[in-house]
PyMOL Python script that loads the backbone (N, CA, C, O; Angstrom):
from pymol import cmd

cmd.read_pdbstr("""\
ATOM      1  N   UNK A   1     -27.874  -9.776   9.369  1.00  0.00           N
ATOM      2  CA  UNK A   1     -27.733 -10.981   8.577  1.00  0.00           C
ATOM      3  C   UNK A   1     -26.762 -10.703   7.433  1.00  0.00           C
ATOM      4  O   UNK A   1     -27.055  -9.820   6.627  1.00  0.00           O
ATOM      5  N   UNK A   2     -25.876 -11.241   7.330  1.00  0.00           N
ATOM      6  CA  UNK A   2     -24.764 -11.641   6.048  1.00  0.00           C
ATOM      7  C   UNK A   2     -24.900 -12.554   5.209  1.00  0.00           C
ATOM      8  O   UNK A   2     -25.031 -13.718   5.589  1.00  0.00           O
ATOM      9  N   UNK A   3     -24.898 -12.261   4.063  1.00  0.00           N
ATOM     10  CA  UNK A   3     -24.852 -13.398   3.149  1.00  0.00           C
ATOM     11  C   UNK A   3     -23.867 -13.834   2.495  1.00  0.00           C
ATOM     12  O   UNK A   3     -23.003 -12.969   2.345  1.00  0.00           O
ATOM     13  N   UNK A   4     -23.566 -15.081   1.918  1.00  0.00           N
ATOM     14  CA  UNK A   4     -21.995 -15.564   1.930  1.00  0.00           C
ATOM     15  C   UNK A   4     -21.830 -14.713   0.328  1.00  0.00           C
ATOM     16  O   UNK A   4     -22.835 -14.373  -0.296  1.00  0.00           O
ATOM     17  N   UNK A   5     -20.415 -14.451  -0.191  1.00  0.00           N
ATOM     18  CA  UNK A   5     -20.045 -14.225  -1.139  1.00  0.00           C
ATOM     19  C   UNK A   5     -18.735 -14.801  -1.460  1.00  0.00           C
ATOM     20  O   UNK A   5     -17.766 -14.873  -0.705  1.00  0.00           O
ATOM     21  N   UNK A   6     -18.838 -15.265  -2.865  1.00  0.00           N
ATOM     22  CA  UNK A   6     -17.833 -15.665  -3.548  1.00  0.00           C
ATOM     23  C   UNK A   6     -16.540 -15.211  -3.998  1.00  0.00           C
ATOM     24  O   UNK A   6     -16.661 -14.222  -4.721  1.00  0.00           O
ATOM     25  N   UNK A   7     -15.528 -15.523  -3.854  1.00  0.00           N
ATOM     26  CA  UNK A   7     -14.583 -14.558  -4.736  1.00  0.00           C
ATOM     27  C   UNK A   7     -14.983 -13.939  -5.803  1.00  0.00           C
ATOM     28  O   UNK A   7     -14.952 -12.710  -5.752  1.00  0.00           O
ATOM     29  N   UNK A   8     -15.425 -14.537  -6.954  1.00  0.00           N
ATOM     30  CA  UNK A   8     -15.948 -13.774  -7.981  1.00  0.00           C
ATOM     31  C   UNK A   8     -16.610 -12.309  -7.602  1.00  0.00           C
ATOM     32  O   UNK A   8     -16.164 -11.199  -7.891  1.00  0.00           O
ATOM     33  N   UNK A   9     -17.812 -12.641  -6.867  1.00  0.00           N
ATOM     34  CA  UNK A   9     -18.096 -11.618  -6.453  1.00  0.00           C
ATOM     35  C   UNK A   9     -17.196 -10.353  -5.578  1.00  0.00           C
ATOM     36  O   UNK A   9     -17.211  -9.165  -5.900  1.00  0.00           O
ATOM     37  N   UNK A  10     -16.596 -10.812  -4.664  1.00  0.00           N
ATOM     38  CA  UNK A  10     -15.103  -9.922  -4.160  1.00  0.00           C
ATOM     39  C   UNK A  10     -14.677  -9.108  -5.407  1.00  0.00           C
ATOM     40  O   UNK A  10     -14.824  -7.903  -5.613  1.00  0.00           O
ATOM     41  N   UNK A  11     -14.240  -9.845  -6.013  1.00  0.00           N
ATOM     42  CA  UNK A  11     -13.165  -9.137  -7.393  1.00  0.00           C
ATOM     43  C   UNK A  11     -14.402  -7.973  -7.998  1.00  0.00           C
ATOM     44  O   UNK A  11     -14.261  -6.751  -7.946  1.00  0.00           O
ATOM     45  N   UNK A  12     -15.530  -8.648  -8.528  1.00  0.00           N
ATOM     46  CA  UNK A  12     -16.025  -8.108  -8.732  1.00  0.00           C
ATOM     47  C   UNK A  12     -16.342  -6.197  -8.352  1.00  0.00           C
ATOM     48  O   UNK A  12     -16.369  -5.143  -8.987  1.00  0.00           O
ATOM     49  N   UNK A  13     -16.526  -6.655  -6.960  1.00  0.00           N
ATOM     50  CA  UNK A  13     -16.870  -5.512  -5.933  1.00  0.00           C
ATOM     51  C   UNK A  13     -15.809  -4.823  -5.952  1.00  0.00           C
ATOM     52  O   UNK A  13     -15.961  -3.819  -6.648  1.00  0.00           O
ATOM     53  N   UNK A  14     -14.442  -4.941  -5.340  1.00  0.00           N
ATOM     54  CA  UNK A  14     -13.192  -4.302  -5.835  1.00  0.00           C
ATOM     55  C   UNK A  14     -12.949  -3.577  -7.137  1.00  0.00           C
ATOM     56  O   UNK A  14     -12.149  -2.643  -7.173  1.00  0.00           O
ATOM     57  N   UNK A  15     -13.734  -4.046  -8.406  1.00  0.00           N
ATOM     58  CA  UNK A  15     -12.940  -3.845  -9.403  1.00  0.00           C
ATOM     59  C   UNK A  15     -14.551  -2.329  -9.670  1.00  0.00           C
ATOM     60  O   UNK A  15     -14.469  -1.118  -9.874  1.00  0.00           O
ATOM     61  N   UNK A  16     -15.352  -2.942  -9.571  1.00  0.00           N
ATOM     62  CA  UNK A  16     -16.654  -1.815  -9.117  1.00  0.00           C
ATOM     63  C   UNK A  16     -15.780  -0.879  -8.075  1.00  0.00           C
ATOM     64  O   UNK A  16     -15.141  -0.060  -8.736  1.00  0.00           O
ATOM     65  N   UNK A  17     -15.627  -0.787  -7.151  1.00  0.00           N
ATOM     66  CA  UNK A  17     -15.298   0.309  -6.350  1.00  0.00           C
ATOM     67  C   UNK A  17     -14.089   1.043  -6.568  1.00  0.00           C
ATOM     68  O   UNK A  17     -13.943   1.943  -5.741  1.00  0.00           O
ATOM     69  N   UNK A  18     -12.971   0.925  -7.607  1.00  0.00           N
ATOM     70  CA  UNK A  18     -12.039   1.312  -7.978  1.00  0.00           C
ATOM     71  C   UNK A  18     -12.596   1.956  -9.057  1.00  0.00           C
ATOM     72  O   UNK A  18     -12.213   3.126  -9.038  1.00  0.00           O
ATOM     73  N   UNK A  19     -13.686   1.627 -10.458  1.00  0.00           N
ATOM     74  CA  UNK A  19     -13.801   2.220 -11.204  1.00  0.00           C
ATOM     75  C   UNK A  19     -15.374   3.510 -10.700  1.00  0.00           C
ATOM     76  O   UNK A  19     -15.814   4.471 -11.332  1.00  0.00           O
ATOM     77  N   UNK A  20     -15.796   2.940  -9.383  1.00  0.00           N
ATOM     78  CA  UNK A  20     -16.577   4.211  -8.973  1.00  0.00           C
ATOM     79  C   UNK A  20     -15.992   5.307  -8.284  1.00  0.00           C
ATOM     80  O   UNK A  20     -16.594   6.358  -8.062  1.00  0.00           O
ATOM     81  N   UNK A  21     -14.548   5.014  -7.867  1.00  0.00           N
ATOM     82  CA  UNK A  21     -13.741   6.009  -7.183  1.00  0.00           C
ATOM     83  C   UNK A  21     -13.314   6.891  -7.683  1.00  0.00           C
ATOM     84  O   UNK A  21     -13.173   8.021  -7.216  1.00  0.00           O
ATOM     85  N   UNK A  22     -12.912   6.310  -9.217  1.00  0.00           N
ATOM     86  CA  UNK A  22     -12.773   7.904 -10.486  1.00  0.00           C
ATOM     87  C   UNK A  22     -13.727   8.539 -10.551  1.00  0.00           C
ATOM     88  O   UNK A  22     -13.767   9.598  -9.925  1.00  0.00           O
ATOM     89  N   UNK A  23     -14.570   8.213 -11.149  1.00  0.00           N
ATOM     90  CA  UNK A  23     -15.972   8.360 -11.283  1.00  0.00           C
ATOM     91  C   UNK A  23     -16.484   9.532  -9.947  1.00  0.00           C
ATOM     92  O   UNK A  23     -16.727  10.716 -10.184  1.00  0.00           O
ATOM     93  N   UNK A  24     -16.548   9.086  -8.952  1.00  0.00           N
ATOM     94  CA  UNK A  24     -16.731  10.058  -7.507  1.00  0.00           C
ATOM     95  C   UNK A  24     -15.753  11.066  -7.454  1.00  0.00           C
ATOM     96  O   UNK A  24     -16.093  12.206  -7.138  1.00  0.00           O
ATOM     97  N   UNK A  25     -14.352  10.747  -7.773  1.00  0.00           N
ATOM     98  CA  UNK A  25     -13.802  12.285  -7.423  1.00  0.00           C
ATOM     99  C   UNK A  25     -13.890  13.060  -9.111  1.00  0.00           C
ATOM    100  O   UNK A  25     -13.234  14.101  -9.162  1.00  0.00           O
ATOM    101  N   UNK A  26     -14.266  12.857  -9.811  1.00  0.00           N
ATOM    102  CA  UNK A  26     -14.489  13.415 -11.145  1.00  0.00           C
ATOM    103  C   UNK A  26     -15.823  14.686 -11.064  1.00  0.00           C
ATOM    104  O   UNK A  26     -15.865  15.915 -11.132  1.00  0.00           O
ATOM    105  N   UNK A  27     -16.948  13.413 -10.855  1.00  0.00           N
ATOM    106  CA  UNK A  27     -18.469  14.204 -10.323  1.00  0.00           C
ATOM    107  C   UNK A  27     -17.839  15.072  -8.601  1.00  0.00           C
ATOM    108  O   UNK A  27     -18.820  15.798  -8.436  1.00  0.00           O
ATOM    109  N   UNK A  28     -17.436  15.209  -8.073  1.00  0.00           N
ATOM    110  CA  UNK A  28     -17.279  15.629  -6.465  1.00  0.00           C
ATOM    111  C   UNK A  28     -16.499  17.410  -7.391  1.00  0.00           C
ATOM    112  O   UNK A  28     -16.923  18.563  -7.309  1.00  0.00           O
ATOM    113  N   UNK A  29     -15.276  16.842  -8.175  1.00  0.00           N
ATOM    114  CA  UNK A  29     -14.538  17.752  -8.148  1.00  0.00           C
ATOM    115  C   UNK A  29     -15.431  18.749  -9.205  1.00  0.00           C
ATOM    116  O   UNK A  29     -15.004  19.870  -9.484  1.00  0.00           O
ATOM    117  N   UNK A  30     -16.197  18.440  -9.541  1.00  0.00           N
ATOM    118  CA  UNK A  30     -16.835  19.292 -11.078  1.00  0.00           C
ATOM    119  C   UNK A  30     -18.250  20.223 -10.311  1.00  0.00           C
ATOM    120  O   UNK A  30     -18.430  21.441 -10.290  1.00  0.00           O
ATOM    121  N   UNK A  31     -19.253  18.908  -9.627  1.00  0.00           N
ATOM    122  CA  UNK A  31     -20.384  19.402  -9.038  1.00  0.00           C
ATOM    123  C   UNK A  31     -20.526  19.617  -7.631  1.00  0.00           C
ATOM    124  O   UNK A  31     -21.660  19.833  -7.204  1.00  0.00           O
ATOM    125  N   UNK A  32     -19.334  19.585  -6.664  1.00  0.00           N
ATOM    126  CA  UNK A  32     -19.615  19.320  -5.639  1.00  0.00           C
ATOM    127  C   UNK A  32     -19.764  18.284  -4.611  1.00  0.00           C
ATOM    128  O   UNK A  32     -20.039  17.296  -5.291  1.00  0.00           O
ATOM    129  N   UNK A  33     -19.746  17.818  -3.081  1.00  0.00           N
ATOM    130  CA  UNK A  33     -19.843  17.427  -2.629  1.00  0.00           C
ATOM    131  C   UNK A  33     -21.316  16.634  -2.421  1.00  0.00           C
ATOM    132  O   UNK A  33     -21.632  15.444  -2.438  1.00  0.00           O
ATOM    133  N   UNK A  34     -21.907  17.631  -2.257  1.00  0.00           N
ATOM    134  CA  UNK A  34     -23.749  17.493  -2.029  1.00  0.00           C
ATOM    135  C   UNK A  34     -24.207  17.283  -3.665  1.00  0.00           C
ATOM    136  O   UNK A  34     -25.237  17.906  -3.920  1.00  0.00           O
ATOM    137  N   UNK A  35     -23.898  16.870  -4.294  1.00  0.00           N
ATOM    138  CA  UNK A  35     -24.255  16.949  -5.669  1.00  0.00           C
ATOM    139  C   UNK A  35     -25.365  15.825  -5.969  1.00  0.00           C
ATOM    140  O   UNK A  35     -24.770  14.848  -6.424  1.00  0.00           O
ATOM    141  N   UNK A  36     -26.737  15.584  -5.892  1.00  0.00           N
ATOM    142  CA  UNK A  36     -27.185  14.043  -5.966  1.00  0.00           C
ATOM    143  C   UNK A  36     -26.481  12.890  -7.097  1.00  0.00           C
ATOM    144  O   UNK A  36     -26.840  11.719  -6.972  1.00  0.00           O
ATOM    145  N   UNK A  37     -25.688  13.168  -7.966  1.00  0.00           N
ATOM    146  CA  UNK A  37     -25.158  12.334  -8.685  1.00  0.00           C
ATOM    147  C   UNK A  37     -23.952  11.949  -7.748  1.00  0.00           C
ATOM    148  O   UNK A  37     -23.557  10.785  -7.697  1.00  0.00           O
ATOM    149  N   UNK A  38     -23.531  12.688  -7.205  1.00  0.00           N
ATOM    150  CA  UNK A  38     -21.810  12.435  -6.222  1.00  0.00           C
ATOM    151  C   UNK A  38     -22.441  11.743  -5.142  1.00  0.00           C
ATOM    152  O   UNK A  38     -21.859  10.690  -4.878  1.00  0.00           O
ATOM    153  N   UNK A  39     -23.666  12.042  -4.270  1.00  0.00           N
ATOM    154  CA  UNK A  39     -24.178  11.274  -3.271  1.00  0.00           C
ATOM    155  C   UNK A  39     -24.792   9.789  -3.668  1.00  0.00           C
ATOM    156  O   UNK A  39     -24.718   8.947  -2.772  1.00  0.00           O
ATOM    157  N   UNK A  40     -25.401   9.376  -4.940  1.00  0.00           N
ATOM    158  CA  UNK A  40     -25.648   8.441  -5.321  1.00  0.00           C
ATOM    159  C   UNK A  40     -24.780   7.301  -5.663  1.00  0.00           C
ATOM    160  O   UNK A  40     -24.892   6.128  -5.308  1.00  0.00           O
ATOM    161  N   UNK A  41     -23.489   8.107  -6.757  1.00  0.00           N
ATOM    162  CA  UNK A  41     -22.126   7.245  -7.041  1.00  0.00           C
ATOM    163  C   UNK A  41     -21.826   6.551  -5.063  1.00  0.00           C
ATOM    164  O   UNK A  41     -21.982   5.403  -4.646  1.00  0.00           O
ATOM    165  N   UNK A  42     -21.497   7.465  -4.504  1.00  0.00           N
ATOM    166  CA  UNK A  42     -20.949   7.464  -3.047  1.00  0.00           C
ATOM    167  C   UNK A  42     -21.696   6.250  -2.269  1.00  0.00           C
ATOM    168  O   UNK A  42     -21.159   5.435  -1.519  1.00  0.00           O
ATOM    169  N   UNK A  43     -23.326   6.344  -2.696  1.00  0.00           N
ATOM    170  CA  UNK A  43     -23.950   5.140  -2.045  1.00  0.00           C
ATOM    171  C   UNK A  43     -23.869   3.656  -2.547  1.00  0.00           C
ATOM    172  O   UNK A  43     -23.826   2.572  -1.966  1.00  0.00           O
ATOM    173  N   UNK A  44     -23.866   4.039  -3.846  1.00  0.00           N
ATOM    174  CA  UNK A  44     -22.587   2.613  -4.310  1.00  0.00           C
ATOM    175  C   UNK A  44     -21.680   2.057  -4.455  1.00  0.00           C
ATOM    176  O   UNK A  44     -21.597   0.902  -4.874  1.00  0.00           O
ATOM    177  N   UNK A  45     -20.913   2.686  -4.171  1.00  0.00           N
ATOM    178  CA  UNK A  45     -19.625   2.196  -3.715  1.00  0.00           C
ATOM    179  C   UNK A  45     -19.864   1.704  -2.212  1.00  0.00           C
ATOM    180  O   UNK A  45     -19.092   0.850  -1.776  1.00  0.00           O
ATOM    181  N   UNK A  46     -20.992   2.240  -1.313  1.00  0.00           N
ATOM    182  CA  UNK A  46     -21.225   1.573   0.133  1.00  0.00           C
ATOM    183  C   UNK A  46     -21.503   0.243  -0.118  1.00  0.00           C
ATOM    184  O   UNK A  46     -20.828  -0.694   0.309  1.00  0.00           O
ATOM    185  N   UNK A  47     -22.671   0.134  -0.932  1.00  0.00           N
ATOM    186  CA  UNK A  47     -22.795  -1.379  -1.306  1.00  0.00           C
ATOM    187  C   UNK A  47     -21.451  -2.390  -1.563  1.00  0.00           C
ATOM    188  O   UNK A  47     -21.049  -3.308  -0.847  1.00  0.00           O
ATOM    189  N   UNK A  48     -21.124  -2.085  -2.337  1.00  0.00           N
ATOM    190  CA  UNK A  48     -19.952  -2.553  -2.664  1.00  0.00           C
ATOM    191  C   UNK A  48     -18.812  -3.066  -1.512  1.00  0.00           C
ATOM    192  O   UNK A  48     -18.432  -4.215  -1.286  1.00  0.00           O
ATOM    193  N   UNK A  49     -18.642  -2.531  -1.241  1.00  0.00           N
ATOM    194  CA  UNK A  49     -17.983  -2.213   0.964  1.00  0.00           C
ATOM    195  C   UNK A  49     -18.474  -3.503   1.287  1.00  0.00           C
ATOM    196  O   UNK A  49     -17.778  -4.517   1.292  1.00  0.00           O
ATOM    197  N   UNK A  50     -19.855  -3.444   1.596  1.00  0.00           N
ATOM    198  CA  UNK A  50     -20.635  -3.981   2.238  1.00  0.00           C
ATOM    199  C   UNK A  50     -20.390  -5.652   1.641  1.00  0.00           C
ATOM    200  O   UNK A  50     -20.486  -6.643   2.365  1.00  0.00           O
ATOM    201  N   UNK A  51     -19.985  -5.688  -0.165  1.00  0.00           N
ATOM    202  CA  UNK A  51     -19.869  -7.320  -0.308  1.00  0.00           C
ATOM    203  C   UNK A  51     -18.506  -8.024  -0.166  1.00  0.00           C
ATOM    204  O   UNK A  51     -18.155  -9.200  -0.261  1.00  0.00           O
ATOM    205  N   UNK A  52     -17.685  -6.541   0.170  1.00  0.00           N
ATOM    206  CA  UNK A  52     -15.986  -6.911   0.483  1.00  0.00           C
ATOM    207  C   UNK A  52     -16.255  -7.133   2.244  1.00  0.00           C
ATOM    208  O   UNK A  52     -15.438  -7.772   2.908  1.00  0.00           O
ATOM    209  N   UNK A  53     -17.243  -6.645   2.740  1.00  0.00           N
ATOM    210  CA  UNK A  53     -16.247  -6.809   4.144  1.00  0.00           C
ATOM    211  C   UNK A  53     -17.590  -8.622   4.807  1.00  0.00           C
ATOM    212  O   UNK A  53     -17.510  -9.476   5.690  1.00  0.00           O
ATOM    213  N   UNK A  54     -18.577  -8.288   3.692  1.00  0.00           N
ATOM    214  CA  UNK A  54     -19.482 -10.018   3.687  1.00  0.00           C
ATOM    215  C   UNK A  54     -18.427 -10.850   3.517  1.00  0.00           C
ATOM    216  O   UNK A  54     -18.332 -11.778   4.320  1.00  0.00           O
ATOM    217  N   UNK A  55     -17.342 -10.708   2.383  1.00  0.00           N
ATOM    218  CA  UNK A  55     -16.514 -11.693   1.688  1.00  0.00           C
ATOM    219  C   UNK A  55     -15.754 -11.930   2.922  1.00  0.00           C
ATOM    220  O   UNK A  55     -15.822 -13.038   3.454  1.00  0.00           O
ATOM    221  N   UNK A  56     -15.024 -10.974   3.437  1.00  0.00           N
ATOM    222  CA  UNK A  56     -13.825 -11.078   4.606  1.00  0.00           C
ATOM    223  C   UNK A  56     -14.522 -11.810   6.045  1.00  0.00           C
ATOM    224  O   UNK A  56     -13.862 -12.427   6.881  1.00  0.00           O
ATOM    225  N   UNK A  57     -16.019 -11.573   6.103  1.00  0.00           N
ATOM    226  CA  UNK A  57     -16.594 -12.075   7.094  1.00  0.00           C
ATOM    227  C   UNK A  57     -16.554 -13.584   7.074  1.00  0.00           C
ATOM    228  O   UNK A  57     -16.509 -14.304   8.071  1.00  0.00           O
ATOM    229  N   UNK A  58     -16.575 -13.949   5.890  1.00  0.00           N
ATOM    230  CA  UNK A  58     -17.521 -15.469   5.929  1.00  0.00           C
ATOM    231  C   UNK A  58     -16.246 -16.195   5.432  1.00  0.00           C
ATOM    232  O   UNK A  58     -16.128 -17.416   5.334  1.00  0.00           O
ATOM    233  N   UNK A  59     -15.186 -15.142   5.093  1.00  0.00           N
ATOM    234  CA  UNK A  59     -13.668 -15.991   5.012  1.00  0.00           C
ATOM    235  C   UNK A  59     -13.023 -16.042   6.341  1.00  0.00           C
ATOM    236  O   UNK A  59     -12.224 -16.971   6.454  1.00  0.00           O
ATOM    237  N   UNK A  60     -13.160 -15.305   7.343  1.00  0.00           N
ATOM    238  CA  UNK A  60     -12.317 -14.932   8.090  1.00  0.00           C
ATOM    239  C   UNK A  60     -11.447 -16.098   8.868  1.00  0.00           C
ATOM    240  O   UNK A  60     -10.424 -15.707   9.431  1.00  0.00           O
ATOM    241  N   UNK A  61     -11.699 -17.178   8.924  1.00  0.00           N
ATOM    242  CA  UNK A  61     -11.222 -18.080   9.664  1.00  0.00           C
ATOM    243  C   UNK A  61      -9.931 -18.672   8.673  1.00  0.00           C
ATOM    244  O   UNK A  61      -8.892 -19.126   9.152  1.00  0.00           O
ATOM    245  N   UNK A  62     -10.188 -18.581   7.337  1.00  0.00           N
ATOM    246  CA  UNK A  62      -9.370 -19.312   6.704  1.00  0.00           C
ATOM    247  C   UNK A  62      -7.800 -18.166   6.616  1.00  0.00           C
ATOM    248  O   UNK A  62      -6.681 -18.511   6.237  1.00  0.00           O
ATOM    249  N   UNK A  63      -8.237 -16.778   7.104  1.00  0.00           N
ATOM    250  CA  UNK A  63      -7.153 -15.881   6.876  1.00  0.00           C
ATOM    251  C   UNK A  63      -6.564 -15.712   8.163  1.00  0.00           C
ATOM    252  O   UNK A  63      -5.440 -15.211   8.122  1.00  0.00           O
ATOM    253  N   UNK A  64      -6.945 -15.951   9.138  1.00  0.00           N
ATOM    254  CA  UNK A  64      -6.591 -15.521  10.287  1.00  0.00           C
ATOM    255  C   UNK A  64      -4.751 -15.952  10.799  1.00  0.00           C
ATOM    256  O   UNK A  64      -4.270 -17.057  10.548  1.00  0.00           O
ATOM    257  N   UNK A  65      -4.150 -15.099  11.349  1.00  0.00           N
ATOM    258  CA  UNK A  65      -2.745 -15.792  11.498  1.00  0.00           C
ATOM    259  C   UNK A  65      -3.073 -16.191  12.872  1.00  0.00           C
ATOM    260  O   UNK A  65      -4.057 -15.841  13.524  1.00  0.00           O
ATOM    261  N   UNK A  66      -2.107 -16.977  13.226  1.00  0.00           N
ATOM    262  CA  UNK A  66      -2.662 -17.706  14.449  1.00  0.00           C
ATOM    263  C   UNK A  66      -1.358 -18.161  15.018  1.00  0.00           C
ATOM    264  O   UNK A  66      -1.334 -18.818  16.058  1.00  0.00           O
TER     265      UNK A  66
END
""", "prot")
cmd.dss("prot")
cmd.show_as("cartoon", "prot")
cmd.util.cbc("prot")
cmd.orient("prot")
């Protein structure tokens, strides 16, 4: 099940997953890979994924080239 999302929310999620991407290679490069703070950052940024590719889902018709 998908739930619809807004642009707002898109930007949102984008602008979250760009500032958790510093953030992840900062903690990755200092503590490690397996680090539970680097695995936790890492699982949020999945979320995040998850409301960009909802957004692209429930847009998809309006982007499509055809």
């Amino acid at each position: 099940m998908t739930t619809s999302c807004t642009y707002t929310d898109y930007l949102r999620a984008i602008r979250q997953i760009k500032t958790l991407k510093a953030k992840l290679w900062m903690a990755a490069s200092t503590k490690g890979n397996l680090d539970p703070e680097v695995i936790a950052i890492s699982q949020d940024i999945d979320g995040y994924v998850v409301v960009v590719q909802n957004y692209w889902r429930s847009h998809r018709d309006k982007y499509r080239l055809g």
